[in-house]
C-alpha positions as a Markdown table, in Angstrom:
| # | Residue | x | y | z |
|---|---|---|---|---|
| 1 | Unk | 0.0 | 0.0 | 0.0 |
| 2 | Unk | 1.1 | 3.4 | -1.2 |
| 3 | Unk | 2.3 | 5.8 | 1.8 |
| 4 | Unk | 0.5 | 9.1 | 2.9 |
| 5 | Unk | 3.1 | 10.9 | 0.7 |
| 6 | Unk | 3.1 | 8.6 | -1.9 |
| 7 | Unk | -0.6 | 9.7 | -2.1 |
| 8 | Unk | -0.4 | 13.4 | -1.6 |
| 9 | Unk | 2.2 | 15.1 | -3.7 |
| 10 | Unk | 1.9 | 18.1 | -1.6 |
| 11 | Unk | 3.5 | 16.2 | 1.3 |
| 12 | Unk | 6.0 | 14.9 | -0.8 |
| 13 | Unk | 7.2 | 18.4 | -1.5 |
| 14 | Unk | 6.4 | 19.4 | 1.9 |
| 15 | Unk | 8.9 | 16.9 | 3.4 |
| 16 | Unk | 11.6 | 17.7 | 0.9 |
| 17 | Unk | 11.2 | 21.3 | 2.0 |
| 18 | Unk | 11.3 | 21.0 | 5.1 |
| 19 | Unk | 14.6 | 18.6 | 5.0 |
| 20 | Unk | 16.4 | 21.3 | 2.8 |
| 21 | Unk | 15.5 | 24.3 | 5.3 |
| 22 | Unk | 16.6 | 22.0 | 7.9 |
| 23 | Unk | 20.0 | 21.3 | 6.0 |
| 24 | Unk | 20.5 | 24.8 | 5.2 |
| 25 | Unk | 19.7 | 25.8 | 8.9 |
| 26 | Unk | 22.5 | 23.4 | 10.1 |
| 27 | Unk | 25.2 | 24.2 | 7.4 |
| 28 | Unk | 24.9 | 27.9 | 6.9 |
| 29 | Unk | 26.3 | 28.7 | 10.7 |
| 30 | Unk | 29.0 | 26.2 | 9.9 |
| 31 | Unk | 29.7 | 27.5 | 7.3 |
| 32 | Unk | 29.8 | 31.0 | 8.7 |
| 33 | Unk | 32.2 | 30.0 | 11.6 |
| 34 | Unk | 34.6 | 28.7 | 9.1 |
| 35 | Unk | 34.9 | 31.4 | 7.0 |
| 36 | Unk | 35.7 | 33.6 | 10.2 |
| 37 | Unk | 38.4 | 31.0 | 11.2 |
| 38 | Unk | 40.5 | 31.8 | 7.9 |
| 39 | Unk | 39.6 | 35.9 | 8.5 |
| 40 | Unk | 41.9 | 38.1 | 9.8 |
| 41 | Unk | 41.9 | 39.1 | 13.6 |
| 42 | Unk | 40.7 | 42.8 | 12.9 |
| 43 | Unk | 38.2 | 42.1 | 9.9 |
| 44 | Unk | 36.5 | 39.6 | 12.1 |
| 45 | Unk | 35.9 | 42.3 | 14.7 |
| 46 | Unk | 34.3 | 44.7 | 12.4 |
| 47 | Unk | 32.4 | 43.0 | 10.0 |
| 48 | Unk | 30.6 | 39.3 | 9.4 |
| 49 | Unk | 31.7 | 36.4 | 7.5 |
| 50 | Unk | 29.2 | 37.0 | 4.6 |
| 51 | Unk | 31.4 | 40.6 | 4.1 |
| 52 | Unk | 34.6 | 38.0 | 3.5 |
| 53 | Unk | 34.7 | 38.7 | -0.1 |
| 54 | Unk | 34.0 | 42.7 | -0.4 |
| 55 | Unk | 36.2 | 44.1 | 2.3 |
| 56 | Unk | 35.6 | 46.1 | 5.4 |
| 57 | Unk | 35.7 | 49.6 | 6.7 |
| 58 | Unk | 38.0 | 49.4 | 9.7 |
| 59 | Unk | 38.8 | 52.4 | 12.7 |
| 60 | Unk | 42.3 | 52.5 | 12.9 |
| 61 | Unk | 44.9 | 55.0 | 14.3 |
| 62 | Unk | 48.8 | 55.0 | 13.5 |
| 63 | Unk | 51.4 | 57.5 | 14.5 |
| 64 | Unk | 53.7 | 59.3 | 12.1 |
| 65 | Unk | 57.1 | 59.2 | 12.4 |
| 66 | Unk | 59.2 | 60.2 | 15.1 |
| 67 | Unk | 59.8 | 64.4 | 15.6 |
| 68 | Unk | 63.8 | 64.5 | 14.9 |
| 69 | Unk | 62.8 | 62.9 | 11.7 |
| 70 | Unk | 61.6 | 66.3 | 10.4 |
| 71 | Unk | 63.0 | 67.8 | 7.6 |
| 72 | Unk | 63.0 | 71.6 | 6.9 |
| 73 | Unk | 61.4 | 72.9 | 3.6 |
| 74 | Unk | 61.1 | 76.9 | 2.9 |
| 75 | Unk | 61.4 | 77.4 | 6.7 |
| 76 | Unk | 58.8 | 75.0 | 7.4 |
| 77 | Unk | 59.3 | 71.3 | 9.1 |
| 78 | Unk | 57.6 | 68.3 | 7.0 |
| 79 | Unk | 57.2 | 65.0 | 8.4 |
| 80 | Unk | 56.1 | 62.9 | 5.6 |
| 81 | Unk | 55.4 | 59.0 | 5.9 |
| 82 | Unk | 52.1 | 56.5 | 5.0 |
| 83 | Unk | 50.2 | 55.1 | 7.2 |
| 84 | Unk | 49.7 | 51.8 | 5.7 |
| 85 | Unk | 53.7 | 51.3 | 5.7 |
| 86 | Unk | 54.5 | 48.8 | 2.6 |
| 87 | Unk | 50.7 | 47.7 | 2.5 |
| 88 | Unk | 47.7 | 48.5 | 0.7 |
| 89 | Unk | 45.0 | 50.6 | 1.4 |
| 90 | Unk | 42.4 | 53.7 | 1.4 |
| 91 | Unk | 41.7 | 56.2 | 3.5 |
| 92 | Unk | 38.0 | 57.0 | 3.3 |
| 93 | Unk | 38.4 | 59.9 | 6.5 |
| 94 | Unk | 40.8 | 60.8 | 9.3 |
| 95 | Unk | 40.8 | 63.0 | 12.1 |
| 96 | Unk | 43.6 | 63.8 | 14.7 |
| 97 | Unk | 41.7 | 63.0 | 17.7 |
| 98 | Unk | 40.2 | 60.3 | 18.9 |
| 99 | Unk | 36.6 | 62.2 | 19.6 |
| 100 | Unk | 36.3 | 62.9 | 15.5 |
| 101 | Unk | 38.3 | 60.0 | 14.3 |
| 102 | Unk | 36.6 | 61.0 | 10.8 |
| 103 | Unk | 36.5 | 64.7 | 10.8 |
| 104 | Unk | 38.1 | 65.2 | 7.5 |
| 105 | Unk | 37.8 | 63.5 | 4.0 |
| 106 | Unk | 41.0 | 62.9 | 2.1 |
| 107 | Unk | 43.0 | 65.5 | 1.0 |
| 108 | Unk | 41.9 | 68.0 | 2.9 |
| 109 | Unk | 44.0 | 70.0 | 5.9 |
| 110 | Unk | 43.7 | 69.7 | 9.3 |
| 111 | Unk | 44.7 | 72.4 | 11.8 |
| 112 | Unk | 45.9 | 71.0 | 15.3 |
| 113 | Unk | 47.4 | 72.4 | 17.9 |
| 114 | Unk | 50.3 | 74.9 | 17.8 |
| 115 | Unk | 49.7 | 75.8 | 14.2 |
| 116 | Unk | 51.0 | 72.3 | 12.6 |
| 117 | Unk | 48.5 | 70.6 | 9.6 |
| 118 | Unk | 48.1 | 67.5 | 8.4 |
| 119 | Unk | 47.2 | 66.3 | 5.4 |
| 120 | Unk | 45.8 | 62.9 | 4.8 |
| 121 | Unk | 45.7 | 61.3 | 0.8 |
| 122 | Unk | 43.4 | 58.6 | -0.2 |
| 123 | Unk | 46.3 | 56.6 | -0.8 |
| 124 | Unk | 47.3 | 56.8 | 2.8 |
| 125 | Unk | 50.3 | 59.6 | 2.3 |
| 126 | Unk | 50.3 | 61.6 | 5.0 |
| 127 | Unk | 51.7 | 65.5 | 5.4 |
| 128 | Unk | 52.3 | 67.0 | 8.9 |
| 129 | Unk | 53.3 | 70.4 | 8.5 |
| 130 | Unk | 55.0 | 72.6 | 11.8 |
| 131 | Unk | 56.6 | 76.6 | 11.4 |
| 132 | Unk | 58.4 | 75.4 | 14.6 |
| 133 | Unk | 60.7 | 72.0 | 14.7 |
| 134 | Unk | 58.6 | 69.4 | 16.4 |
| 135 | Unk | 59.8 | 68.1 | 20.0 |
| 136 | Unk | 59.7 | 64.9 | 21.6 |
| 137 | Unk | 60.0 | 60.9 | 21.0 |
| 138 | Unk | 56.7 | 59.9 | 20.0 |
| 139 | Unk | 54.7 | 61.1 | 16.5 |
| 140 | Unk | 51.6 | 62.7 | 16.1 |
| 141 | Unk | 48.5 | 60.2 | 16.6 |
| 142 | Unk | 46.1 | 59.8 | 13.0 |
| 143 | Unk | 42.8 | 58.0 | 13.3 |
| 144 | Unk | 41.7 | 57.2 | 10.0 |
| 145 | Unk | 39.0 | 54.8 | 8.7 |
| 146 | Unk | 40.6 | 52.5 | 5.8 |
| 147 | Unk | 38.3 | 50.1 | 3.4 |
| 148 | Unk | 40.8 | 46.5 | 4.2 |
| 149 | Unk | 40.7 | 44.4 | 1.2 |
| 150 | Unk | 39.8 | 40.6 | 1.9 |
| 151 | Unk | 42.4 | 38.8 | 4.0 |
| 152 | Unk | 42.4 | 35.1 | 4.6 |
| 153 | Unk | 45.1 | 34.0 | 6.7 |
| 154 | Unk | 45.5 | 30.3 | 8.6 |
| 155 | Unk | 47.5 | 32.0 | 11.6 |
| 156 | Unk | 44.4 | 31.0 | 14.3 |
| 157 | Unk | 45.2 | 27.5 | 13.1 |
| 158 | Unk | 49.0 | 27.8 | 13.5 |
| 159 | Unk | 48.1 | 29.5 | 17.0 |
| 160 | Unk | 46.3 | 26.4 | 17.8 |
| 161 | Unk | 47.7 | 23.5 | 16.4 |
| 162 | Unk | 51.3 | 24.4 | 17.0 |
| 163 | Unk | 50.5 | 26.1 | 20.9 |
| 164 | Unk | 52.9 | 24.6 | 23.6 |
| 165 | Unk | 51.0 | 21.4 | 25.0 |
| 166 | Unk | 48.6 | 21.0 | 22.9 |
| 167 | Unk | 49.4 | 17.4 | 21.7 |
| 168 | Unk | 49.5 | 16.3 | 25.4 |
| 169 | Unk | 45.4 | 17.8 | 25.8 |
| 170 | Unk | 44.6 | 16.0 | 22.9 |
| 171 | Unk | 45.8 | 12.5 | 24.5 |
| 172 | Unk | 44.2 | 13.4 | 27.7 |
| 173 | Unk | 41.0 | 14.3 | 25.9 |
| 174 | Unk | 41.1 | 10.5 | 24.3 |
| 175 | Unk | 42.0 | 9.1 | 27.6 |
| 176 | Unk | 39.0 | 10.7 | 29.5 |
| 177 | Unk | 36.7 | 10.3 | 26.8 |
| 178 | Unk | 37.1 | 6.9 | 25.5 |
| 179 | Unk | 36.9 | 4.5 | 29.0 |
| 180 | Unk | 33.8 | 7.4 | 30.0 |
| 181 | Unk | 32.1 | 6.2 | 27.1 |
| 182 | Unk | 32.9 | 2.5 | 27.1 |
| 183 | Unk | 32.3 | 1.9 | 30.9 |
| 184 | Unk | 28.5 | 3.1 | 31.0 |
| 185 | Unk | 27.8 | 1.0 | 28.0 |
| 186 | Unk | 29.3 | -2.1 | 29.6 |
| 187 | Unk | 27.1 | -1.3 | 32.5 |
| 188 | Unk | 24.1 | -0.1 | 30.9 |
| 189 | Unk | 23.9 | -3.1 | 28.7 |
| 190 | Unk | 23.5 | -5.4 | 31.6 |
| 191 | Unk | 21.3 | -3.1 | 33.3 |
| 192 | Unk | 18.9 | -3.0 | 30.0 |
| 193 | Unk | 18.8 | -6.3 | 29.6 |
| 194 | Unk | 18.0 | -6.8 | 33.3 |
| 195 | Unk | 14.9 | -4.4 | 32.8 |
| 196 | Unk | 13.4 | -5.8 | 29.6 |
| 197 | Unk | 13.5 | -9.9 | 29.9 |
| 198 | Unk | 14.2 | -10.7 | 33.9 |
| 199 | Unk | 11.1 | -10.3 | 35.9 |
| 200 | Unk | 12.2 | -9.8 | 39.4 |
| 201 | Unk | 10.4 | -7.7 | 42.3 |
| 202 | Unk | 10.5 | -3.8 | 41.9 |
| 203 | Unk | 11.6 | -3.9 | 38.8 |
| 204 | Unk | 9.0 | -1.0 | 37.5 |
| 205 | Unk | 10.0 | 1.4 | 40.5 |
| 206 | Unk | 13.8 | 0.7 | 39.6 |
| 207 | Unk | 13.0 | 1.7 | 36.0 |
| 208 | Unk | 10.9 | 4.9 | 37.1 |
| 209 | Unk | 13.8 | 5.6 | 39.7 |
| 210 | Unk | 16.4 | 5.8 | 35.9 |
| 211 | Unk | 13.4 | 7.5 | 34.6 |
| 212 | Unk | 13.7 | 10.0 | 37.1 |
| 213 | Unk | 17.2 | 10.6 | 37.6 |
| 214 | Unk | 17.3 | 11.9 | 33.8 |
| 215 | Unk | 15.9 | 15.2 | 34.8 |
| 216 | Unk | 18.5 | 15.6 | 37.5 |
| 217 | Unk | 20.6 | 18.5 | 36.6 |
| 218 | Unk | 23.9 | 17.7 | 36.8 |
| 219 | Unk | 25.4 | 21.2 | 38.2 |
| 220 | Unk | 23.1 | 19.9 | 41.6 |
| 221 | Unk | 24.7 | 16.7 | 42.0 |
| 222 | Unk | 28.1 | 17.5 | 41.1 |
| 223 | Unk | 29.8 | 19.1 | 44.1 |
| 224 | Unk | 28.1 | 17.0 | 46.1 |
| 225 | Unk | 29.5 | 14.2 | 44.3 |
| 226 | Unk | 33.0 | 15.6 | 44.1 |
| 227 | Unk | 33.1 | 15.5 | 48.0 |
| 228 | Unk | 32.2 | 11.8 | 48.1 |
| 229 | Unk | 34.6 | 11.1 | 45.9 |
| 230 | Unk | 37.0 | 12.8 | 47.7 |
| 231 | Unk | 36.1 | 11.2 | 51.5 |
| 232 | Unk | 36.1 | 7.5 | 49.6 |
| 233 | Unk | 39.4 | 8.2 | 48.0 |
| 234 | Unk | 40.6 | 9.4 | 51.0 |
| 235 | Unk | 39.7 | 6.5 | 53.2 |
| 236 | Unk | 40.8 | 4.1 | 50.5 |
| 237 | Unk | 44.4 | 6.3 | 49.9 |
| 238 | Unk | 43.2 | 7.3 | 46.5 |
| 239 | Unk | 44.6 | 10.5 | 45.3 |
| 240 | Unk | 42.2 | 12.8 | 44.3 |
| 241 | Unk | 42.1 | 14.8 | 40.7 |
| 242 | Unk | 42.8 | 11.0 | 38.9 |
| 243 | Unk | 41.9 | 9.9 | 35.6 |
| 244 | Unk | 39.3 | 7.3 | 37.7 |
| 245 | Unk | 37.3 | 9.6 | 39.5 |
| 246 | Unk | 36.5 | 11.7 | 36.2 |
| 247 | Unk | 35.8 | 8.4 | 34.4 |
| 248 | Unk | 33.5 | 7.3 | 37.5 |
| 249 | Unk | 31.6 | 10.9 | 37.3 |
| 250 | Unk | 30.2 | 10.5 | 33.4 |
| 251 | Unk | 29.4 | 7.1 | 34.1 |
| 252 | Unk | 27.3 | 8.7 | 36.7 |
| 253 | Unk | 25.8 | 11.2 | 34.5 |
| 254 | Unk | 25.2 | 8.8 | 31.6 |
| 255 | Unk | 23.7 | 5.6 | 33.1 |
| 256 | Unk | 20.3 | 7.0 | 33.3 |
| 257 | Unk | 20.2 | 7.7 | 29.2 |
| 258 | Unk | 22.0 | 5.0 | 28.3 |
| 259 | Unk | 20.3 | 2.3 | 30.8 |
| 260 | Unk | 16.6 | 4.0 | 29.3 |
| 261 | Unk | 17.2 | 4.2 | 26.0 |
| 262 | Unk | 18.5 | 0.2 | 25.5 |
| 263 | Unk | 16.2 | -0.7 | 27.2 |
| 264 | Unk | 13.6 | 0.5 | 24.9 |
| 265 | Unk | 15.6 | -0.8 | 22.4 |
| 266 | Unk | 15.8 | -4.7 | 24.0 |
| 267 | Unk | 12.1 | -4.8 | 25.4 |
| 268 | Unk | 11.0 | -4.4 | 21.3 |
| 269 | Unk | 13.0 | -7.0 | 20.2 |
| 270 | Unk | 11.2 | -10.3 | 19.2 |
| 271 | Unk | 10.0 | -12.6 | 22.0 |
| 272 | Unk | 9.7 | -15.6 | 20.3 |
| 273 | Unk | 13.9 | -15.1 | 19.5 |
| 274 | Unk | 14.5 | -15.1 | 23.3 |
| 275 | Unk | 11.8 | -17.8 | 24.1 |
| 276 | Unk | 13.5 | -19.9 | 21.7 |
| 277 | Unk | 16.7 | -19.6 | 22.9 |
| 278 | Unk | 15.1 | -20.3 | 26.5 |
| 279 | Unk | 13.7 | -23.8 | 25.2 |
| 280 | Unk | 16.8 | -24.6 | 23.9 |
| 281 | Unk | 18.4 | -24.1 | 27.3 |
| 282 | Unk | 20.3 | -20.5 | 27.0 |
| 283 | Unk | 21.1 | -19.3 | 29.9 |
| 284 | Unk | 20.1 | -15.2 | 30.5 |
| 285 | Unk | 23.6 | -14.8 | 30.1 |
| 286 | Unk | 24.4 | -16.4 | 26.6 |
| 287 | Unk | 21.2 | -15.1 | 25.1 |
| 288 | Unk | 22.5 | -11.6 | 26.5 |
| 289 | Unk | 25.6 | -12.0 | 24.4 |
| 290 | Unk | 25.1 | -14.1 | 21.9 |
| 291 | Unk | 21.5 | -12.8 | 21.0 |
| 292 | Unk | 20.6 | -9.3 | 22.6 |
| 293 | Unk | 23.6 | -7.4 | 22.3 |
| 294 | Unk | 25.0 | -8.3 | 18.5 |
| 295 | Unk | 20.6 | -7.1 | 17.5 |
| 296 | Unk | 21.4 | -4.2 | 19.7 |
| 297 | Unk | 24.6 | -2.7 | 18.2 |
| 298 | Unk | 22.2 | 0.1 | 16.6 |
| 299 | Unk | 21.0 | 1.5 | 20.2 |
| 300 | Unk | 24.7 | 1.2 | 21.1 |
| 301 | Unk | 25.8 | 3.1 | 18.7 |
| 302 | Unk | 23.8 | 6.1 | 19.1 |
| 303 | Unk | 24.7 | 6.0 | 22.4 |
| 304 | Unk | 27.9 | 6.1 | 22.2 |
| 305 | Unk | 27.8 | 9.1 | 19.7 |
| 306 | Unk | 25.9 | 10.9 | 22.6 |
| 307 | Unk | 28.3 | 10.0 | 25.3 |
| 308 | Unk | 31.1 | 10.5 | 23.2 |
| 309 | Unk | 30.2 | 13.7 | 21.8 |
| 310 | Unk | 29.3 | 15.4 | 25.6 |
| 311 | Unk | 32.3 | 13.8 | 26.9 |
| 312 | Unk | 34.9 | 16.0 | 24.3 |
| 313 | Unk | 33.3 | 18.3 | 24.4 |
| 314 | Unk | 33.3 | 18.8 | 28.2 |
| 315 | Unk | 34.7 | 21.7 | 30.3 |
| 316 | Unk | 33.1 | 21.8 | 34.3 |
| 317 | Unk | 33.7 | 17.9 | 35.1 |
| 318 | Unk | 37.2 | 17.9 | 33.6 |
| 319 | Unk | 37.7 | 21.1 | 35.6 |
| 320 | Unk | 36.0 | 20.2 | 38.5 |
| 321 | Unk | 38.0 | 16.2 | 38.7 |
| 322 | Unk | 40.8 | 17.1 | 36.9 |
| 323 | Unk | 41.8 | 20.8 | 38.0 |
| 324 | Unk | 44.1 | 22.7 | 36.0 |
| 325 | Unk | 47.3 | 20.4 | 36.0 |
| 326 | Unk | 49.1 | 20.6 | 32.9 |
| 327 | Unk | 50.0 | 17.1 | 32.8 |
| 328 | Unk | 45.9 | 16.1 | 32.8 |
| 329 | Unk | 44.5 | 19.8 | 31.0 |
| 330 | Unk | 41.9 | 18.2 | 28.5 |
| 331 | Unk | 41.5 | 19.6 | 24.8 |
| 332 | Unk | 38.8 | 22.0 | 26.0 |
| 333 | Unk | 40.8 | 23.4 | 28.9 |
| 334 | Unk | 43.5 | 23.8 | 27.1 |
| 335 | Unk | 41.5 | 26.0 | 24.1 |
| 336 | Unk | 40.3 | 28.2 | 27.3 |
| 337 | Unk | 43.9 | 28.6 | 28.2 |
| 338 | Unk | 45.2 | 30.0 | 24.8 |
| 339 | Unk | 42.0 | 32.8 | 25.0 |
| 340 | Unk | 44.1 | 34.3 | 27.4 |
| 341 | Unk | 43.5 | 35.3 | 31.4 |
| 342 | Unk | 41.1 | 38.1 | 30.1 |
| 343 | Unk | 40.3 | 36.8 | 26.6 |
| 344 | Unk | 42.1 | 38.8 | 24.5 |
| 345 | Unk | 42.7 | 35.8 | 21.7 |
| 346 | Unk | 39.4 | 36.0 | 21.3 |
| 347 | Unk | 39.9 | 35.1 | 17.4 |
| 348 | Unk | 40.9 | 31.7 | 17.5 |
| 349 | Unk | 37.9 | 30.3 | 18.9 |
| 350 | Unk | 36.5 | 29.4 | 15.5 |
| 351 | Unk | 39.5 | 27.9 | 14.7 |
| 352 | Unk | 39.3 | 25.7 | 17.9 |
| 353 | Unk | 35.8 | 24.8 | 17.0 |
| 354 | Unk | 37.2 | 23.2 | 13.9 |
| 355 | Unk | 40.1 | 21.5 | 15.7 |
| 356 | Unk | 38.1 | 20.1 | 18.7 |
| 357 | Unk | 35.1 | 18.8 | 15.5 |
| 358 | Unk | 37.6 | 16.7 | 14.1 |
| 359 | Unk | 37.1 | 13.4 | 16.2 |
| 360 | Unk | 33.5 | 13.9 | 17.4 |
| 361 | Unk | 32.9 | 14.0 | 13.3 |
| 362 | Unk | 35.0 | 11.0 | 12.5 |
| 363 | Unk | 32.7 | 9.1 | 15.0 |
| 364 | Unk | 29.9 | 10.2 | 13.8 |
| 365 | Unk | 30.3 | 9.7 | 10.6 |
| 366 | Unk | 31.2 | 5.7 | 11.4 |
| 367 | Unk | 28.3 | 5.1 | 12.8 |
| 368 | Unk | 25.2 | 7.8 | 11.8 |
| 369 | Unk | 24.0 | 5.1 | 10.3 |
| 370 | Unk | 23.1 | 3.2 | 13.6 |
| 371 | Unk | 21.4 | 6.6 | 15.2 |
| 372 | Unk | 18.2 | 6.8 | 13.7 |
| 373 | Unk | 17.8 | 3.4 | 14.3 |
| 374 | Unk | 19.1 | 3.5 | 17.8 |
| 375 | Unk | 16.5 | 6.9 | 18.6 |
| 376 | Unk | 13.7 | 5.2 | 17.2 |
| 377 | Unk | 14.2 | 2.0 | 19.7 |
| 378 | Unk | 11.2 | 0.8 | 21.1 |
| 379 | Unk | 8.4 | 2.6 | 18.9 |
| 380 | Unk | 7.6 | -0.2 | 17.1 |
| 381 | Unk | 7.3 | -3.6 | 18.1 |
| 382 | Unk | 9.0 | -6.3 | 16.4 |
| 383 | Unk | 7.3 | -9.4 | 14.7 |
């Protein structure tokens, strides 16, 4: 039998045009944040990524060259000099203080104080003109706005690929991410199975109680969690701020999902497979292995792309377990580092978000295929 849009060309183009505004929703910010991760510094500050290609109008303020560079002319002193050095630009306005940064147009003169002028081209060429030599070390102060031509650089890249310790985050990224997302899976599994095919007493409240604990926030349980593991690893002469505890803590926080949603996935799997296998004198544990989990790799999967994919990407557990050390910082620490104490490298976060992608996307793309499947556990009942 036909399908509802099979029926109904309307729907069919409905669906089509909701997927592609749904594609172009997801790509278009990607897009944007990596166009701004091969801008320059002072073109990303000014202007978006969708200017990339037609320039940008940029504030800027240089100083002219030093007073005992003056040179007298018809018993005047010139200092002469451009403000773009050996670059390109133009000069659309300039002013001489930094209240009317665009006072003048090009070419015209500007009085300042103690009877000097300046003169600012298009090109950039500037004139500063005094009846008395100039004094002091420093030059006169030009604010000028300047249309920047397109600049595409891959310095945010070299600032984070080649920072000092960045290698070692990226191990200890793998080594915090891989056992957190192996270990709840492990457990999880058991746990699932547990829920779906072995009747035993309370076994509704236990899966209300997982249920439940997926709404927990995890800011509210974490301290309190931290300070557990810190009295047990105490009495036990564990140190603290060890690879275990943060691999113990998104256990923690990812039971609930993962126990819940293979679960699902193992309660709508086919009785009569697991009845079989019961009159043919399986044991709970062999049909676990040799039947549930290999017809549950789909529910895995998407799991494990969830886990995975929080786990990288993580900041306040690594902090909060880990600390600061340098021999433990994770990817993500380290990225906060380079920003600076007050952020002032502000442009090579887009750069990061393409560096810190990398693995989360080579894992997704091995096993995508699995998530839909995995999500849609438990909807429909198998025959």
């Amino acid at each position: 039998m036909e399908g509802i849009a099979g029926r109904n060309p309307l729907v069919t183009w409905l669906v089509h045009i909701s997927a592609a505004l749904l594609v172009i929703i997801w790509t278009v910010p990607t897009m944007g944040l990596f166009i701004s991760s091969l801008r320059d510094k002072d073109q990303i500050a000014v202007s978006g990524w969708w200017t990339a290609l037609s320039g940008s109008e940029q504030n800027l303020v240089e100083r002219t060259a030093a007073p005992d560079e003056a040179v007298e002319r018809d018993g005047t002193w010139v200092l002469e000099g451009n403000l773009f050095g050996e670059n390109e630009g133009t000069v659309s306005a300039f002013g001489w203080r930094a209240q009317e940064p665009a006072a003048f147009q090009p070419g015209e003169t500007a009085e300042l104080r103690g009877g000097e002028t300046l003169t600012v081209e298009k090109d950039g060429t500037y004139i500063l003109s005094s009846v008395e030599q100039p004094e002091g070390k420093r030059g006169q102060r030009i604010f000028f706005t300047s249309l920047q031509p397109p600049k595409f650089t891959l310095d945010n890249y070299r600032n984070v690929l080649f920072s000092q310790g960045i290698g070692r985050s990226f191990i200890n990224s793998l080594t915090v991410t891989i056992p957190s997302t192996v270990i709840p899976i492990l457990i999880a599994a058991f746990a699932a199975y547990a829920l779906a095919w072995m009747p035993f007493p309370g076994r509704a409240l236990l899966l209300a109680t997982v249920v439940g604990l997926l709404v927990v926030p995890l800011q509210m349980s974490l301290i309190p969690l931290l300070q557990m593991y810190n009295s047990v690893g105490g009495f036990l002469g564990v140190p603290a701020k060890t690879y275990a505890g943060i691999w113990l803590a998104h256990t923690g926080f990812g039971l609930p999902l993962a126990i819940y949603l293979l679960r699902n996935y193992m309660a709508g799997l086919p009785r009569e497979i697991i009845e079989s296998a019961r009159v043919d004198g399986a044991s709970d544990f062999e049909i676990f292995v040799k039947i549930i989990l290999p017809l549950s790799f789909p529910a895995l999967a998407s799991f494990a792309i969830f886990q995975f994919l929080w786990v990288w990407n993580d900041l306040l557990i690594a902090m909060v377990f880990l600390g600061n050390n340098e021999e433990q910082l994770v990817l993500t620490g380290r990225l906060r580092e380079l920003l600076g104490s007050r952020g002032g490298n502000w442009e090579i976060l887009t750069a990061s978000a393409f560096v810190t992608i990398i693995i989360p996307l080579l894992v997704f793309i091995t096993l995508q295929r699995y998530l839909v499947r995995g999500l849609l556990a438990g909807s429909v009942k198998g025959g």
